[in-house]
C-alpha positions as CSV (number, residue, x, y, z in Angstrom):
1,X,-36.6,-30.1,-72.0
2,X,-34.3,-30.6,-69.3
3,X,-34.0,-28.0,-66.6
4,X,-30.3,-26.6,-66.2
5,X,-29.4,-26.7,-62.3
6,X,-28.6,-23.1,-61.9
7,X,-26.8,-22.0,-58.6
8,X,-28.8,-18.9,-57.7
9,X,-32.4,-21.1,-58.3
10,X,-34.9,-19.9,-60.4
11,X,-38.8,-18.3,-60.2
12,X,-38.7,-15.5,-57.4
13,X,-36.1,-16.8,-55.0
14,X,-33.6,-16.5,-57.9
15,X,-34.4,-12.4,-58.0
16,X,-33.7,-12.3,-54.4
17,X,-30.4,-14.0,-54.3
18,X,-29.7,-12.1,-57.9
19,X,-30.2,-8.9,-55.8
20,X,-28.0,-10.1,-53.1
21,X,-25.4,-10.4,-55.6
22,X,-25.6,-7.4,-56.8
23,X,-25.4,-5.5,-53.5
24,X,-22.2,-7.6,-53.0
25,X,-21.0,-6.2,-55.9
26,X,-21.7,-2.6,-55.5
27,X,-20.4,-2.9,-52.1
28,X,-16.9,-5.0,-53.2
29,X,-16.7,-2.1,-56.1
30,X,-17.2,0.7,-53.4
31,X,-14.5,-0.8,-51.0
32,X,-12.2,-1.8,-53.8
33,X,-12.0,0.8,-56.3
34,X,-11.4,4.1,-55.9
35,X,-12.2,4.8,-59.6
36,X,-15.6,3.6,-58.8
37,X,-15.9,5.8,-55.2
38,X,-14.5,8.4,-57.6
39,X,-17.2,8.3,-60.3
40,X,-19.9,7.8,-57.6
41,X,-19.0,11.3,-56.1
42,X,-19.1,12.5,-59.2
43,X,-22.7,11.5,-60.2
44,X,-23.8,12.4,-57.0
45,X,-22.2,15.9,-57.2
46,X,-24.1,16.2,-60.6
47,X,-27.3,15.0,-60.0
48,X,-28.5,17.8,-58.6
49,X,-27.7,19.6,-61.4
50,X,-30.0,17.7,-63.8
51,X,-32.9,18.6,-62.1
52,X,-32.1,22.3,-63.1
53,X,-30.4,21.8,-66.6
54,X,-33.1,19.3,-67.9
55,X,-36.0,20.8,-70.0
56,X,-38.2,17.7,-69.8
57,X,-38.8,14.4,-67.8
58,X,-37.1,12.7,-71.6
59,X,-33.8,15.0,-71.5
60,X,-33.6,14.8,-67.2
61,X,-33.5,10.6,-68.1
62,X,-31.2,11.2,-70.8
63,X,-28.6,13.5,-68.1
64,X,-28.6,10.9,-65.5
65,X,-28.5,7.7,-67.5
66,X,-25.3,9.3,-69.1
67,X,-24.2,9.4,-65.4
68,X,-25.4,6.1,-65.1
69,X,-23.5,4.7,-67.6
70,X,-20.5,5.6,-66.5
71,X,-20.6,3.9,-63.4
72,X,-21.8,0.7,-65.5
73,X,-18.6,0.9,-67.5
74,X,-16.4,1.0,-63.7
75,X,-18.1,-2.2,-62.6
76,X,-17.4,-3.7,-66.0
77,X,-14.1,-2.6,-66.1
78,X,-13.4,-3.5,-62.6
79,X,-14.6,-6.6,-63.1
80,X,-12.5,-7.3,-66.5
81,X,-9.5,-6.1,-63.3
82,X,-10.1,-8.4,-60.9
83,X,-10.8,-11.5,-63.5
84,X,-7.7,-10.8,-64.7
85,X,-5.8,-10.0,-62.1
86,X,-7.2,-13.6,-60.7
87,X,-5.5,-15.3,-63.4
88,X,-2.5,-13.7,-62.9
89,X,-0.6,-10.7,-61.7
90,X,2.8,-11.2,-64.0
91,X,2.9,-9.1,-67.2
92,X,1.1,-10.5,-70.0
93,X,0.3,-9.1,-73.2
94,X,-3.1,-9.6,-73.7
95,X,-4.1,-9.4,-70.1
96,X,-2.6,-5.9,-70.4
97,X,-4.7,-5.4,-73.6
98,X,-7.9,-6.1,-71.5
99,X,-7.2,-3.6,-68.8
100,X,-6.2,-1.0,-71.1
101,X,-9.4,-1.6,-73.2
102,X,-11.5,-1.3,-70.3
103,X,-9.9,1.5,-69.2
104,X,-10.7,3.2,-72.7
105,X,-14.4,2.2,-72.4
106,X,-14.6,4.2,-69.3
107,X,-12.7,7.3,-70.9
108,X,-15.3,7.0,-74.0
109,X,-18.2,6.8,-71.7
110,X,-16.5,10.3,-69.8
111,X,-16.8,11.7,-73.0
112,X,-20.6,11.0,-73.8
113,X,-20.9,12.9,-70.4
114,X,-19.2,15.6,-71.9
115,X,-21.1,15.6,-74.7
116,X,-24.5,15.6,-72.8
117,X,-23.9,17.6,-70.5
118,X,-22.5,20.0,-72.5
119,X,-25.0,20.0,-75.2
120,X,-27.6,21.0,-72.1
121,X,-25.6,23.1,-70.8
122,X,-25.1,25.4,-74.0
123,X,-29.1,24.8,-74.8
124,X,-29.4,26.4,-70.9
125,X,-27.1,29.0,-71.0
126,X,-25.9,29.3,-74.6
127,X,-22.5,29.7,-73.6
């Protein structure tokens, strides 16, 4: 089989520079997008919180990947953003289509931290 020249390597030295991207891209989101700084505050305002609301090792994992999740759905969307923003900047329907259904996939993943959360919260509290 013949080996595909990949630009970031392979064995090891491709999980280094694959790491290297990936700090570039959690810094380029953290500059970038306020969304994103947003989001970040938010998880980090919240984390805390698990600690407290969490009943087990399982349902702590469960509150902070929700967390986590949301910030995976900024990148993505951010990226979707700037990719289509790259193309072009003039009005076009389906690049509008893409932002807007990015921008839902971040609402919806919002909402499973509603959910979550709340669920915990009224299993805590009862409320």
């Amino acid at each position: 089989m013949a080996e595909v020249n990949k630009p970031n390597g392979s064995g090891i030295g491709r999980i280094f520079k694959a790491s290297y991207c990936s700090y570039l891209g959690f810094r380029a989101a953290f500059k970038e997008e306020s969304a994103f700084r947003q989001e970040l505050m938010l998880v980090l305002l919240m984390l805390p919180g698990s600690f407290y609301l969490a009943d087990s090792v399982t349902h702590w994992s469960i509150l902070v990947s929700a967390l986590l999740l949301v910030l995976i759905v900024e990148l993505l969307n951010s990226a979707i953003e700037a990719l289509t923003d790259r193309v072009g900047t003039e009005y076009h329907v389906l690049s509008g289509r893409a932002k807007d259904m990015g921008s839902a996939a971040v609402t919806l993943s919002l909402l499973i931290v509603g959910c979550v959360w709340g669920a915990a919260l009224f299993n805590k509290f009862g409320v």
